[in-house]
C-alpha positions as CSV (number, residue, x, y, z in Angstrom):
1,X,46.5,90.2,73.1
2,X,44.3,93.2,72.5
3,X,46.7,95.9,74.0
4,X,50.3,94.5,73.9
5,X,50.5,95.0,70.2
6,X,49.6,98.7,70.3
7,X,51.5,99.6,73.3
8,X,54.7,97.9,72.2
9,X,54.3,99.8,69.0
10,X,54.1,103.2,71.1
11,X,56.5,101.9,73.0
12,X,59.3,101.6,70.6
13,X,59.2,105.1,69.2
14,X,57.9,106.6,71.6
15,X,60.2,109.8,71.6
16,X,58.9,110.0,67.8
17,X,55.4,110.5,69.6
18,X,56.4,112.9,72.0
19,X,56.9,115.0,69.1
20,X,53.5,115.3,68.3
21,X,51.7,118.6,69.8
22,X,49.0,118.1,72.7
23,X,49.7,114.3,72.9
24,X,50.4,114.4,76.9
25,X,46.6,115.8,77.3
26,X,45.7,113.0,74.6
27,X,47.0,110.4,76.6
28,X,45.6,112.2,80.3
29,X,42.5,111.8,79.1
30,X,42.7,108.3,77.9
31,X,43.7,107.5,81.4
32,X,41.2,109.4,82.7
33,X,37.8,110.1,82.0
34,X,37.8,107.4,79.4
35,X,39.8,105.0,80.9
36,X,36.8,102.5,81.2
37,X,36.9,102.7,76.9
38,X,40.5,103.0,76.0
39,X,40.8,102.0,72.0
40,X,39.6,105.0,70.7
41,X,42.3,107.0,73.0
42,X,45.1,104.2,71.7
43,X,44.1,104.5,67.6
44,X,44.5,108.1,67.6
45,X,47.6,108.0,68.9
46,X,48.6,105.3,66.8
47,X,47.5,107.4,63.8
48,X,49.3,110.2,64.8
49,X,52.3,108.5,65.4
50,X,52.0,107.4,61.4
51,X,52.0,110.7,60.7
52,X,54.8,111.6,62.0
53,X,56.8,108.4,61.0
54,X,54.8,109.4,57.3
55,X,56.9,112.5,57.3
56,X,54.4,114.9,57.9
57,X,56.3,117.7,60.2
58,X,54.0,119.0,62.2
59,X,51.5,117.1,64.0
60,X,48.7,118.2,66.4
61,X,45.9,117.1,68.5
62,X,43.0,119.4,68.5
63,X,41.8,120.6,72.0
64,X,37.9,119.7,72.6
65,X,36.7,123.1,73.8
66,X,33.0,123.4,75.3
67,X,31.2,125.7,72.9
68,X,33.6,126.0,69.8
69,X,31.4,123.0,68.1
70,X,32.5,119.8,66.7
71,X,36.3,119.8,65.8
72,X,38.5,116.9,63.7
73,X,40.6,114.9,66.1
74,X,44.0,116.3,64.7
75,X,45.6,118.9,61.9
76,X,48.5,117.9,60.3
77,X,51.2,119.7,57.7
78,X,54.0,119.4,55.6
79,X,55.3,122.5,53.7
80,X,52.3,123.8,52.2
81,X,50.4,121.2,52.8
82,X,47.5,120.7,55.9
83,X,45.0,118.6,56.8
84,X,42.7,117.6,59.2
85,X,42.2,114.1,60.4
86,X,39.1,112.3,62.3
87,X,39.7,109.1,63.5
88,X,37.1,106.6,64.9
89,X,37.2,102.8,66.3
90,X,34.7,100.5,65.6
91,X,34.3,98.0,68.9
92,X,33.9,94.1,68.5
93,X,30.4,93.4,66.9
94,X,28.0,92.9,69.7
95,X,26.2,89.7,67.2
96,X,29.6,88.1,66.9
97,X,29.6,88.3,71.0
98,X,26.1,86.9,71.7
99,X,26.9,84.0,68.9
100,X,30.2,83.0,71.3
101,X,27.7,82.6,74.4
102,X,25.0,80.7,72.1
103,X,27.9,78.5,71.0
104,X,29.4,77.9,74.7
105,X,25.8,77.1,75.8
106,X,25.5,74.3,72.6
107,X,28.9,73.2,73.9
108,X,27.9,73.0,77.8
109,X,26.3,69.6,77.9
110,X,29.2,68.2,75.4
111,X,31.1,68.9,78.5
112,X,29.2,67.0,80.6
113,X,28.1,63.9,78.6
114,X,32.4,63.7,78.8
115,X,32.9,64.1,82.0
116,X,29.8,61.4,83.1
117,X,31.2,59.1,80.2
118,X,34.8,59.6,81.3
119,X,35.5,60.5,77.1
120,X,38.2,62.8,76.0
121,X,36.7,64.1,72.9
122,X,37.2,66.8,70.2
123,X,33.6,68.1,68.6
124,X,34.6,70.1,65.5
125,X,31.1,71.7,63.7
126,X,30.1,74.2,61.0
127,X,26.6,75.6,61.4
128,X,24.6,76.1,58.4
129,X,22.1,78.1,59.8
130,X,22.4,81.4,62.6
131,X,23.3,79.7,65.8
132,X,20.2,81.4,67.4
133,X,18.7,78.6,65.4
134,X,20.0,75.5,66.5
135,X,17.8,73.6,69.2
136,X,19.5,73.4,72.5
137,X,20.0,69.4,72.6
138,X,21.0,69.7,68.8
139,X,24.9,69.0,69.3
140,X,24.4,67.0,72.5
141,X,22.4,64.5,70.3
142,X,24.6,64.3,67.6
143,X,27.7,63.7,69.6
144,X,25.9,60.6,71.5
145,X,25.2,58.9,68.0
146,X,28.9,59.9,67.1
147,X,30.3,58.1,70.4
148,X,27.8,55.6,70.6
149,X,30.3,52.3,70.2
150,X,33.6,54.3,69.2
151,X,32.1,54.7,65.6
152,X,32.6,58.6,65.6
153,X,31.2,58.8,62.5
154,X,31.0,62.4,60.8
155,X,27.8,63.6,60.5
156,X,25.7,66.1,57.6
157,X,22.4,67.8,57.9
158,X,20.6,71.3,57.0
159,X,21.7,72.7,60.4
160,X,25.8,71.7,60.6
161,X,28.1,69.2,59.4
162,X,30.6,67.8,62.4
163,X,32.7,64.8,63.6
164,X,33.7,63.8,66.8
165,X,37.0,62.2,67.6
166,X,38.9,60.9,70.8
167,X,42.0,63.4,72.1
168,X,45.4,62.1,71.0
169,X,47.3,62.4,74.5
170,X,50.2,61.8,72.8
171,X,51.7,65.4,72.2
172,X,49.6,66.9,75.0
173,X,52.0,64.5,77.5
174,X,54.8,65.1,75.7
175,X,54.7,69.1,76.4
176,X,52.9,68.2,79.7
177,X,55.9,66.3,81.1
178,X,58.7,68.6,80.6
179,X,56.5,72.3,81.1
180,X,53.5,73.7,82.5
181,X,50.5,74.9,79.8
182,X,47.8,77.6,81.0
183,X,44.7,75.0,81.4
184,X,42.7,77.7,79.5
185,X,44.3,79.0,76.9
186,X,45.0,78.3,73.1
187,X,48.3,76.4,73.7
188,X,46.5,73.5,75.5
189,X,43.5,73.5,73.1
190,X,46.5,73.1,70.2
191,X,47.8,69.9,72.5
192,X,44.8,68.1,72.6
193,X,43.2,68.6,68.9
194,X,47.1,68.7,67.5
195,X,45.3,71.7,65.3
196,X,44.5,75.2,67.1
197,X,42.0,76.9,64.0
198,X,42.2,80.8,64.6
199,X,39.0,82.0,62.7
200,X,36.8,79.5,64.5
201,X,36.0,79.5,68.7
202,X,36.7,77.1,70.6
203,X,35.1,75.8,74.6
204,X,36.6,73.8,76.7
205,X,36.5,71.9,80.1
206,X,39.0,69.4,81.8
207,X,40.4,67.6,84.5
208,X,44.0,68.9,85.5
209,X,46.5,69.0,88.4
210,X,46.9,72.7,88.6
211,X,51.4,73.3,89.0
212,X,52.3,74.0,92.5
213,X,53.6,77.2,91.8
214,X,51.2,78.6,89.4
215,X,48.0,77.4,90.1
216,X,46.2,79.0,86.9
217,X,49.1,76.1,84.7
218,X,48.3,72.7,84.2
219,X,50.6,70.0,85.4
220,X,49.0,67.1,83.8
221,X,45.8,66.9,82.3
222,X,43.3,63.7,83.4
223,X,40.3,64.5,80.9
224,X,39.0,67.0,78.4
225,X,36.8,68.2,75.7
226,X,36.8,70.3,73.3
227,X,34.2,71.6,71.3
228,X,35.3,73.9,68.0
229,X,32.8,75.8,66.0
230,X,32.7,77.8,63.0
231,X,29.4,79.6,61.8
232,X,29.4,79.7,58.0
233,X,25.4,80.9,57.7
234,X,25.5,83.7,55.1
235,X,22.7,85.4,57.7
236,X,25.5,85.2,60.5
237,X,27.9,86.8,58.2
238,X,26.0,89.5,57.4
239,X,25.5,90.7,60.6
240,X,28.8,90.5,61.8
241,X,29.9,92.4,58.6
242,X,29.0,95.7,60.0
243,X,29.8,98.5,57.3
244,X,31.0,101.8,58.4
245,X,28.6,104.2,56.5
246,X,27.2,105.7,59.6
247,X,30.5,105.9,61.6
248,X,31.8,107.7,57.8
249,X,29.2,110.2,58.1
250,X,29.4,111.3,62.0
251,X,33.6,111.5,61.4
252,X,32.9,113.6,58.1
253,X,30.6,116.3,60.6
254,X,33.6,116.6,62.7
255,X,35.7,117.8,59.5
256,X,35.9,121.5,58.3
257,X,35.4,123.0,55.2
258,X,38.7,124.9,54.8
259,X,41.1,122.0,54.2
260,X,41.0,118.4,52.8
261,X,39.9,115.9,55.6
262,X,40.5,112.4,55.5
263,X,38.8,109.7,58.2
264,X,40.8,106.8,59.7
265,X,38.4,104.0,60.9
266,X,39.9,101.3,63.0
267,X,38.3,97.9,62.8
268,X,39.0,94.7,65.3
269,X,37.4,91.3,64.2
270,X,37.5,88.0,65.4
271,X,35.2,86.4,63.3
272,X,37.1,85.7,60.3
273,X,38.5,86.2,56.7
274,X,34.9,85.5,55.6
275,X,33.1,87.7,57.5
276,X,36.2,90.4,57.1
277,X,36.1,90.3,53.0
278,X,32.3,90.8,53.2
279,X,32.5,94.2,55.4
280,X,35.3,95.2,52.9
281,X,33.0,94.6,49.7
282,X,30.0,96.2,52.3
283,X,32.5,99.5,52.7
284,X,33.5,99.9,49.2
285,X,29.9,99.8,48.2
286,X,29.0,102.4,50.6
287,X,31.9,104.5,50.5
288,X,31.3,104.5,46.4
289,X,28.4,106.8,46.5
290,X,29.3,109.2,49.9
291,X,28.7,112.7,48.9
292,X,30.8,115.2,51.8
293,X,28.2,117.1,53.1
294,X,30.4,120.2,54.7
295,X,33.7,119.1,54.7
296,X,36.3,118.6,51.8
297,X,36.6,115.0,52.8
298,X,38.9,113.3,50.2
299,X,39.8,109.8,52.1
300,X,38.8,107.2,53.7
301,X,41.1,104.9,55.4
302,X,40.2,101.4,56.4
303,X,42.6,99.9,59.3
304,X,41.9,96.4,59.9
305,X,43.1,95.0,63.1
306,X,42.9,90.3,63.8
307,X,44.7,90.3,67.4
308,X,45.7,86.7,67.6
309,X,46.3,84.5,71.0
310,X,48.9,82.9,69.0
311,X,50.3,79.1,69.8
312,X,53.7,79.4,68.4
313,X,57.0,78.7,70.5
314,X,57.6,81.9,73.1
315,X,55.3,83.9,71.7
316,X,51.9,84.8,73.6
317,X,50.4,87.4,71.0
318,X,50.4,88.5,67.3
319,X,48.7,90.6,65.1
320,X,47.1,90.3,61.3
321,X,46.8,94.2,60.0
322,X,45.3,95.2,57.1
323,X,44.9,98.5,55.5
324,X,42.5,99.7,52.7
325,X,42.6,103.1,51.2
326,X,38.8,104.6,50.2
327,X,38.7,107.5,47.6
328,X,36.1,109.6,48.3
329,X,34.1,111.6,45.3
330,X,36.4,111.9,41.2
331,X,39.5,114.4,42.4
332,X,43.3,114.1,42.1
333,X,44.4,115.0,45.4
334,X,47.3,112.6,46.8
335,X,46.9,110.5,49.8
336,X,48.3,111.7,52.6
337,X,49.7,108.4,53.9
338,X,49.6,105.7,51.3
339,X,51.1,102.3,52.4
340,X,50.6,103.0,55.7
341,X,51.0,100.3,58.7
342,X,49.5,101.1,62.3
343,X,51.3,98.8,63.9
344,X,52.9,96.5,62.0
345,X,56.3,97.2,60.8
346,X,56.0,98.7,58.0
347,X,57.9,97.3,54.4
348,X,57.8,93.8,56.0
349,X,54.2,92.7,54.5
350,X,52.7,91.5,52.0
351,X,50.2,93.0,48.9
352,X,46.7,92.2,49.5
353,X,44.2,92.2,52.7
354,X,44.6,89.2,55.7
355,X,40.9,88.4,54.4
356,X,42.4,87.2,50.4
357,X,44.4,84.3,52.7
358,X,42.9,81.0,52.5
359,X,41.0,79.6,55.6
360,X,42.1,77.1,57.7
């Protein structure tokens, strides 16, 4: 869900691409020597390709020659027009990553209090607090008290609020007896909690006949649980909100001082509208007072990126994409490619960011 959408979008104009100048040794080395780290390869060429499609005429990757010092990524002209271009790609934050393991290890003995109990439940919580700080028996505890006599009452403390409910089999049968769901994917997670929530994460475990024919499928499924979590600590936020003032001021080193430079900084998230609004109000703050240090830097251009494992009908993958322009320094000199899309097709949107949508 992470590649498809930007290799369908080279895909489809892809002879639009090969009009770009040093893109075949742009792509080599994306194959090559950084083939273990391919995003930052794939967002340059997605930039330039929305140059070209921006109708700027002449597009160009800049050779990295040993020696000649630090160069942008690309130049770029129109008439009498040029400028150069640096483009950077944030990766996923690393304290969004370690929360997803501390919130499968809450979920682990969830899992197995079902499985000894023989209950198919559904554990849906919002932490309070960083999820560093919840004690390991925490949710165990509270789902025990929940279950204890079928009451499943809801439950509200200073650490989480959370309920626990039985799975409704009744739509996960349905789909189950005419097709085959992967057993660990989004699509049987929507079957058994009738509700798949994108900005939260999600564990499960069950008991299923794998399909005869594709064993990674379920053919029925005997007993589950699912465990659904959502971190709404304002400390968790924070830190997952990573700003881009250092990655700004490396990509501004890279620009030289004999044209107007503008930075494209690409930005994947899976941690939600929440935790995407605050990095935007973090980047406007710090991109506010940046003062270009050797380059005519003029713009700053924000390209959010929400790859979704999406649930819908025939449709494994979709994309959320967001772009916000930053104006560097008090000037007048026009964007070079306002309104832009990445990867989305571009007129079809909406005004506003993904991150002004209200929350599931």
């Amino acid at each position: 869900m992470r590649v498809v959408p930007f290799l369908t979008r080279l895909g489809k104009e892809l002879p639009l691409l090969m009009s770009v100048r040093g893109v075949e040794d742009r792509a080599a080395r994306m194959m090559l020597s950084e083939r273990r780290q391919p995003d930052g390869g794939l967002f340059e060429l997605l930039v330039a390709l929305a140059y070209r499609r921006g109708g700027w005429s002449r597009v160009e990757f800049v050779p990295e020659t040993p020696g000649r010092g630090r160069t942008p990524d690309m130049h770029i002209f129109q008439r009498t027009r040029r400028w150069a271009v640096e483009c950077k790609h944030l990766m996923p934050s690393r304290y969004a990553a370690r929360e997803k393991v501390r919130g499968e290890e809450l979920a682990r003995p969830i899992h197995a209090l079902s499985l000894e109990t023989e209950k198919s439940i559904i554990v849906e919580v919002k932490y309070k607090v960083e999820l560093i700080d919840v004690p390991d028996d925490y949710l165990v505890g509270h789902v025990r008290t929940a279950t204890h006599g079928h009451t499943f009452n809801p439950w509200d403390d200073q650490i989480a609020t959370g309920r626990v409910r039985p799975v409704n089999w009744k739509l996960a049968r349905k789909v189950l007896a005419k097709d085959y769901v992967y057993a660990s994917g989004s699509r049987i997670i929507e079957l058994l909690t009738c509700h798949y929530q994108h900005d939260a994460d999600h564990s499960i475990a069950a008991k299923w006949r794998p399909a005869s024919d594709r064993p990674a499928y379920a053919d029925a499924v005997y007993q589950a649980s699912v465990v659904t979590w959502r971190s709404f600590s304002k400390a968790a936020v924070l830190k997952k909100a990573r700003h881009f003032r250092s990655i700004l001021a490396n990509a501004e080193d890279q620009l030289p001082p004999d044209r107007p430079g503008v930075v494209h900084i690409g930005v994947e998230s899976y941690a939600g509208n929440d935790v995407d609004f605050a990095r935007h109000i973090a980047n406007t703050l710090e991109v506010s007072d940046f003062e270009p240090r050797n380059s005519r830097l003029r713009w700053v251009y924000g390209n959010y990126f929400v790859p979704e494992a999406t649930t819908r009908r025939d449709e494994s993958w979709a994309i959320a994409e967001t772009m916000v322009p930053y104006k560097i320094g008090s000037h007048r000199t026009q964007s070079p490619l306002p309104g832009h899309m990445l990867v989305s097709p571009e007129g079809v949107g909406r005004r506003g960011a993904h991150w002004d949508l209200e929350p599931e």
